[in-house]
C-alpha positions as CSV (number, residue, x, y, z in Angstrom):
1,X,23.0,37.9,-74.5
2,X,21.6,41.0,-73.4
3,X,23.7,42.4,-70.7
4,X,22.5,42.1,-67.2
5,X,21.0,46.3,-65.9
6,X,22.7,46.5,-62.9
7,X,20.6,49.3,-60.4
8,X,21.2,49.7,-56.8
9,X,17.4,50.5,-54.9
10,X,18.9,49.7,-51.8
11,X,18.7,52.9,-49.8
12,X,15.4,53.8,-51.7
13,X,14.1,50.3,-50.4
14,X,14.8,51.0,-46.8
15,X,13.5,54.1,-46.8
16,X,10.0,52.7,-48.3
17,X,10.0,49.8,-46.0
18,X,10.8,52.4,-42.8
19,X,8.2,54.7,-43.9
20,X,5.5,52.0,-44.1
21,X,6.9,50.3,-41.1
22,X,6.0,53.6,-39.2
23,X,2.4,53.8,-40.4
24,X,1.8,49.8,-39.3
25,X,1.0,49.2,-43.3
26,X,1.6,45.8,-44.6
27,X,3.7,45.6,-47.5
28,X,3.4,42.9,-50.7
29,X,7.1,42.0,-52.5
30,X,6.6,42.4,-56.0
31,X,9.4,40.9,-58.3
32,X,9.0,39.1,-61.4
33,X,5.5,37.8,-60.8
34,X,6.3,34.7,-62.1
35,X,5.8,32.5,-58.8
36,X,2.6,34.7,-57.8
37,X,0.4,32.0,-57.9
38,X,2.5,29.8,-55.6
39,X,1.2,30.4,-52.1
40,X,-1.9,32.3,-50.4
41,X,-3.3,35.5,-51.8
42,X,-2.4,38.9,-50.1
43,X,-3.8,42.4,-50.0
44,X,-1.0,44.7,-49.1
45,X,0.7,48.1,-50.0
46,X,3.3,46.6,-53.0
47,X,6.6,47.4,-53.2
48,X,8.2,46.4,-56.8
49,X,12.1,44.9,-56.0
50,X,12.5,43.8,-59.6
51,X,14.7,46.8,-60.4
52,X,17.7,46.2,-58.2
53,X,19.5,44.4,-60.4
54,X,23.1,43.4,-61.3
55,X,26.4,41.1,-60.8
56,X,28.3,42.3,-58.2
57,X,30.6,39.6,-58.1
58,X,31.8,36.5,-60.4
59,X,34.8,34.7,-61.0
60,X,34.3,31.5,-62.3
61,X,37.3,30.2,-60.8
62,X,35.5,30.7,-57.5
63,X,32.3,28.2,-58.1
64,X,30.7,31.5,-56.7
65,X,28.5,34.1,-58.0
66,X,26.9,37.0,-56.0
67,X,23.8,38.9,-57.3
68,X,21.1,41.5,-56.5
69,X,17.9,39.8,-56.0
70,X,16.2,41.5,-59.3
71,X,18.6,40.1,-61.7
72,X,16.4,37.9,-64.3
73,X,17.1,34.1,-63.2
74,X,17.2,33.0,-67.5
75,X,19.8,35.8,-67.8
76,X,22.1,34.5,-65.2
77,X,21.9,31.0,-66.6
78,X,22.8,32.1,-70.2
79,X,26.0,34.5,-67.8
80,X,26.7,31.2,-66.3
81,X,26.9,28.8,-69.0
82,X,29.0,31.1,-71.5
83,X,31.3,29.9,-68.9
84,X,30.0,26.2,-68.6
85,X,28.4,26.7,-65.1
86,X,25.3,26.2,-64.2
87,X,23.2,26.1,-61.1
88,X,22.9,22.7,-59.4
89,X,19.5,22.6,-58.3
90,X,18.1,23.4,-62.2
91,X,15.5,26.0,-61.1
92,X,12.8,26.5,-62.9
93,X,11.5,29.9,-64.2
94,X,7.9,29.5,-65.1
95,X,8.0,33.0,-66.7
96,X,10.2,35.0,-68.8
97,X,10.5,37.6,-65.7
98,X,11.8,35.1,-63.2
99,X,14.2,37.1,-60.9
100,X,17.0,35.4,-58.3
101,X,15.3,36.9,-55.5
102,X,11.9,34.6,-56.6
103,X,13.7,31.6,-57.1
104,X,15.3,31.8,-53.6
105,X,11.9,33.1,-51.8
106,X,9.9,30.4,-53.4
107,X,12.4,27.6,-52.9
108,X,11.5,25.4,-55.9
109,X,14.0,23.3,-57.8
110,X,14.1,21.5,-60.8
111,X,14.6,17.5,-62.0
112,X,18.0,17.8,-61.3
113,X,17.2,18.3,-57.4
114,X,17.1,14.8,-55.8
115,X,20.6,14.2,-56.8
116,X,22.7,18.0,-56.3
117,X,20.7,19.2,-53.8
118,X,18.3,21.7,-53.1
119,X,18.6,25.6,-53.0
120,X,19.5,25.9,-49.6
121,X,22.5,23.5,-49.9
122,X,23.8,26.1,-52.7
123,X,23.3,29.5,-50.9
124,X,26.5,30.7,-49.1
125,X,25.2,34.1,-48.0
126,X,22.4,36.6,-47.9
127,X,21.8,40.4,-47.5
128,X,18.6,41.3,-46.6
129,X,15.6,44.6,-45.6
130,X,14.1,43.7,-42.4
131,X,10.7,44.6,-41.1
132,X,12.8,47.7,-39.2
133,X,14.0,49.1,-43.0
134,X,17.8,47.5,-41.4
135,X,19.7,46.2,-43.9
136,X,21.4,43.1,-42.7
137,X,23.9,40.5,-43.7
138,X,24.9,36.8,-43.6
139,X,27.0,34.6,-44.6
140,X,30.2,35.3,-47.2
141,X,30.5,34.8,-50.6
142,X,33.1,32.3,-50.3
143,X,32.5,28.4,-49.6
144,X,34.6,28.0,-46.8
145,X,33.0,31.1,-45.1
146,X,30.4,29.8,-43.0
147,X,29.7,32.3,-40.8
148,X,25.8,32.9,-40.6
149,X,25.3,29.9,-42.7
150,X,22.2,29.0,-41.8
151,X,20.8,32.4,-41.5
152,X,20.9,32.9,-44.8
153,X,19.3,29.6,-45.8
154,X,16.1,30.5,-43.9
155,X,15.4,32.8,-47.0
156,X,15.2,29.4,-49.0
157,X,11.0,28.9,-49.0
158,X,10.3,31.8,-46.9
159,X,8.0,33.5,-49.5
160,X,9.2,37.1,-48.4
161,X,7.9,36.9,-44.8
162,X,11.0,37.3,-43.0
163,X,12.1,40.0,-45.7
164,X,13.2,42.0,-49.2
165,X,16.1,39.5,-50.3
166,X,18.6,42.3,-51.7
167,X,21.6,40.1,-52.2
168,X,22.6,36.3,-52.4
169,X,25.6,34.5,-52.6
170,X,25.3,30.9,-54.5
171,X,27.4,28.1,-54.9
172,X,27.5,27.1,-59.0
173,X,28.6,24.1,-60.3
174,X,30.3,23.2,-63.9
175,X,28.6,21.7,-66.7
176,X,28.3,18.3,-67.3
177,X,30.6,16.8,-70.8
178,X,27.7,14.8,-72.0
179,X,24.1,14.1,-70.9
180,X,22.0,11.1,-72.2
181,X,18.1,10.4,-71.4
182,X,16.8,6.3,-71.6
183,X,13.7,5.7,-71.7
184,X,12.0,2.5,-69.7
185,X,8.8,0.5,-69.8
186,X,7.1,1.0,-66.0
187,X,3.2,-0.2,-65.9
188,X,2.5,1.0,-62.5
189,X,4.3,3.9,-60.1
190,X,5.2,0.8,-57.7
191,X,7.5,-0.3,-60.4
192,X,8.8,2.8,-61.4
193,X,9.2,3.8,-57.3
194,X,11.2,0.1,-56.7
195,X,13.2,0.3,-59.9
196,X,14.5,4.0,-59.4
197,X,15.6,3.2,-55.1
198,X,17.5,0.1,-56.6
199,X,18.9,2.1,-59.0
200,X,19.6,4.8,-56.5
201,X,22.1,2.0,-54.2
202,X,24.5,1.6,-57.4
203,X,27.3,3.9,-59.0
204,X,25.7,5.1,-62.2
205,X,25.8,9.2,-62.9
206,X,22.2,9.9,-62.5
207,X,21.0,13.3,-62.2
208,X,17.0,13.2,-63.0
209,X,14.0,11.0,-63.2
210,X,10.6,10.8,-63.7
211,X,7.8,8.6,-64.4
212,X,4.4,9.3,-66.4
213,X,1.9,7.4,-68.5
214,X,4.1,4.1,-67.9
215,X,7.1,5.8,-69.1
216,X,10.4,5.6,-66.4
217,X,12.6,8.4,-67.9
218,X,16.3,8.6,-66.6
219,X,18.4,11.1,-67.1
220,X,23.1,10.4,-67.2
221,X,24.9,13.3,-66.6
222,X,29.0,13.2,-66.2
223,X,31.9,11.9,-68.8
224,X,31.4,11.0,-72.1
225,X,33.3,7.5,-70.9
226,X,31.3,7.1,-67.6
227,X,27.7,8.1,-69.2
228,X,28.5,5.8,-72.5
229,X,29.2,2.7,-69.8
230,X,26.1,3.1,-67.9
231,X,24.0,3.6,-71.0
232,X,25.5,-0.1,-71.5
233,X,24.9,-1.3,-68.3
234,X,21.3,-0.1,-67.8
235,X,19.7,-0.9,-71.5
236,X,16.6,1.1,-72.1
237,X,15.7,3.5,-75.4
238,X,17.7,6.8,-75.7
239,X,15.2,9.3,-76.4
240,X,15.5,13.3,-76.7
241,X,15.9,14.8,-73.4
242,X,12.1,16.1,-72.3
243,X,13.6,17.6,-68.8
244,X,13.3,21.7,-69.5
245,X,9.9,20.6,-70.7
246,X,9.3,18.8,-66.8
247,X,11.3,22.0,-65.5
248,X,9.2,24.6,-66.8
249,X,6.3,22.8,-66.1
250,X,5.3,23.0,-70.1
251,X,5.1,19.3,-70.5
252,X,1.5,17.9,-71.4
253,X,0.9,16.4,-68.0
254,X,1.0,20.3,-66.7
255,X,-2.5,21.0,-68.2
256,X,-2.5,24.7,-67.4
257,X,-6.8,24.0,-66.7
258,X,-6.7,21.5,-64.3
259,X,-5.9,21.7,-61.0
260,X,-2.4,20.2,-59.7
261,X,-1.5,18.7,-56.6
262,X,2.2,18.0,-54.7
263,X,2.5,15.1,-52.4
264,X,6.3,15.1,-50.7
265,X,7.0,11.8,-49.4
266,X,10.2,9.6,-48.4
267,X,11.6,8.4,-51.7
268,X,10.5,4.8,-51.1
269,X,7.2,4.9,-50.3
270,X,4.7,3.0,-52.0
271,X,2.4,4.1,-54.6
272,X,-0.7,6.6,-52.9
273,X,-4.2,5.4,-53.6
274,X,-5.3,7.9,-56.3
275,X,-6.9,7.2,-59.6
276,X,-6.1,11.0,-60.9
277,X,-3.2,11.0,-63.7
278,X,0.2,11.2,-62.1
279,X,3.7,11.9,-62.6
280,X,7.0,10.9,-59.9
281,X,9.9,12.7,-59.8
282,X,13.0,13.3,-57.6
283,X,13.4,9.2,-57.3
284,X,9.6,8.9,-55.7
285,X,10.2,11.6,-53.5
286,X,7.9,14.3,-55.0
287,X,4.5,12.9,-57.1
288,X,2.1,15.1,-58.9
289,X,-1.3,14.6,-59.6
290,X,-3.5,16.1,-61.9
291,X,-7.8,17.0,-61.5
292,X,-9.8,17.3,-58.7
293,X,-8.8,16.4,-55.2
294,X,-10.2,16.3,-51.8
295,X,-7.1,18.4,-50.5
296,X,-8.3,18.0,-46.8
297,X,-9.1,14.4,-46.7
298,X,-6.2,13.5,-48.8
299,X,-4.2,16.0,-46.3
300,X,-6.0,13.7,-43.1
301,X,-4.8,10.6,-44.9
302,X,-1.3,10.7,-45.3
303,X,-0.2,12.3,-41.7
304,X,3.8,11.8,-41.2
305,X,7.2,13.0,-40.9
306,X,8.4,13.8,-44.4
307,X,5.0,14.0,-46.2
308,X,3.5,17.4,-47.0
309,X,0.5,17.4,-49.7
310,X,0.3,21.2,-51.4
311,X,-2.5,22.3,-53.4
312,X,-0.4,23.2,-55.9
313,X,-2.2,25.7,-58.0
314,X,-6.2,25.7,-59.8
315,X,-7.7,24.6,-56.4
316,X,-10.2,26.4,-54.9
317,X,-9.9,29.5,-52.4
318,X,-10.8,27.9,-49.6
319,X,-8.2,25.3,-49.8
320,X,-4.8,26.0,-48.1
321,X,-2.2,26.0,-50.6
322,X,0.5,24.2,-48.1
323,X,0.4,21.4,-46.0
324,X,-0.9,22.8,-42.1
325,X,2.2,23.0,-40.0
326,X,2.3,21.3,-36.9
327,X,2.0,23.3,-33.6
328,X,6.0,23.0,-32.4
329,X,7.3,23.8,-36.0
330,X,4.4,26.8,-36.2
331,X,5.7,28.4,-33.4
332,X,9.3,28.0,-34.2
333,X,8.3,29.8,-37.5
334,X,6.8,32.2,-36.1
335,X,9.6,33.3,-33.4
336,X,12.1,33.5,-36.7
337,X,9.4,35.9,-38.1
338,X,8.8,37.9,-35.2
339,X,13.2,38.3,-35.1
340,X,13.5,39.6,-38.4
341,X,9.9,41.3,-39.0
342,X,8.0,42.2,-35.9
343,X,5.3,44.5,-37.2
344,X,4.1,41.4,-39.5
345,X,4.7,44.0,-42.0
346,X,5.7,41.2,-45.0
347,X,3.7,39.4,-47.2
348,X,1.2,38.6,-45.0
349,X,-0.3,35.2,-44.2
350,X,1.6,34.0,-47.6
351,X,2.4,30.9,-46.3
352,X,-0.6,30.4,-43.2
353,X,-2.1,33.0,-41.3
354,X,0.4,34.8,-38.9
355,X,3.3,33.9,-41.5
């Protein structure tokens, strides 16, 4: 593996982000560039982060390991599993440049999600450039350090608008002994949606599914004895595992031309009225569809707690990528911007306007 560069920008960051802080510039984080296209387009003064790079600390004793944001997400994995430790949440890269700093910003997760946990269940701590040019700091990089906690999760999803994510400390788990896939025969997602909740109520090692084209994919991870009895127990085919392929997005439902669409919903809802291709994931909490859609009346007929429809990527302009927030929550949001950045200086309106 090639070793990790390990560069420290930090002072030269602040004094960028000061100096264009004083002018009343806005400033667009440029990392890896591999998450761009997830979110609303900006026009700003960029500012490349993908340079300050490098381990600075890891003991895989510790379940813990502490990185500058520009370190390249696929070279931390291979770090991590030369010592059979792996990140929980499976993120995905969706390009070779994929930094740690992206993966946290954007907030996306892999198939592996539903059942570890997301991103911001991992992150223990934070350092971070506010909209000032202050450097500032949460959390520890320790698990039973918990001070500023949640601080540092707010990074999780915030698309750089609170700030430059320097450093971040995250919880790592070990690698599984075994994994097996089994594949199941599901005609409709109402099936597939039932089957997976029932499953979900009994004590078998599951750590990813999926459905497409009437295929229920399940994925076993844990002890060779405990994934070999619920292979027993359950039945289906064992097929070749297709999950990096689901990760990465490279699977052929993913068609690269046609638009794509995520619907969040709880877990056991039923099947949503849409004739365009689909795929279910996360145990029916997150469902993709593929083609056309009419984001806004889609968006109008599935209002709720829990349910968020994004326009994932290939839509046009016009269309807001995510769900509108609702009033209470947009104002909270905005308050936690206007704490940490209160110039607006950062990515601008990537998530909504005045985020």
């Amino acid at each position: 593996m090639p070793s990790i560069p390990v560069l420290n920008l930090e002072e030269d960051l602040a004094t960028q982000v000061a100096a264009v802080a004083a002018t009343g510039a806005e400033v667009q984080i440029i990392g890896g560039g591999s998450k761009r296209f997830y979110g609303e387009p900006m026009e700003a003064l960029p500012i490349d982060v993908s340079a300050h790079s490098g381990v600075i600390d890891y003991d895989p004793a510790e379940l813990v390991i502490t990185l500058r944001a520009g370190c390249k997400l696929s070279q931390v994995e291979t770090l991590l599993a030369e010592n059979r430790q792996m990140f929980g949440f499976e993120p995905p890269c969706l390009g070779a440049d994929a930094t740690i700093g992206g993966m946290v910003a954007s907030g996306l997760a892999g198939p592996r999600r539903a059942y570890a946990g997301s991103i911001r269940d991992f992150v223990l701590g934070a350092k971070m450039l506010d909209g000032r040019g202050k450097v500032l700091q949460f959390g520890g990089r320790v698990i039973k350090n918990v001070a500023g906690f949640d601080v540092s999760r707010l990074l999780v999803g915030s698309h750089g608008t609170l700030g430059i994510i320097l450093e971040v400390s995250i919880r790592v788990i070990p690698m599984y002994e075994t994994e097996k896939t089994l594949a199941f025969e599901h005609a409709s997602a109402d099936r597939h949606v039932a089957w997976i909740n029932e499953l979900g109520a009994l004590p078998y090692p599951i750590s990813a599914s999926t459905w497409v084209d009437g295929c229920s994919l399940l994925r076993l991870s844990g002890s060779a004895q405990g994934v070999d009895y619920a292979v027993v127990q359950l039945g289906g085919d064992t097929v070749d595992s297709h999950w990096q392929a689901f990760r990465e997005q490279t699977h052929e439902f993913f068609d690269p031309d046609q638009p794509l669409t995520r619907i969040s919903v709880p877990p056991a809802s039923a099947g949503i009225a849409i004739d365009n291709p689909q795929m279910i994931e996360w145990g029916g909490a997150q469902r993709w569809f593929r083609g056309e859609l009419d984001i806004a009346g889609l968006r109008q007929q599935v209002p709720g707690q829990g349910i968020g429809v994004c326009a994932y990527r290939g839509h046009a302009a016009e269309v807001p990528v995510f769900h509108p927030l609702p009033d209470t929550t947009l104002k909270l949001q905005r308050s936690i911007k206007s704490s940490f950045d209160p110039a607006g200086i950062y990515n601008p309106g990537r998530i909504c306007p005045g985020l």
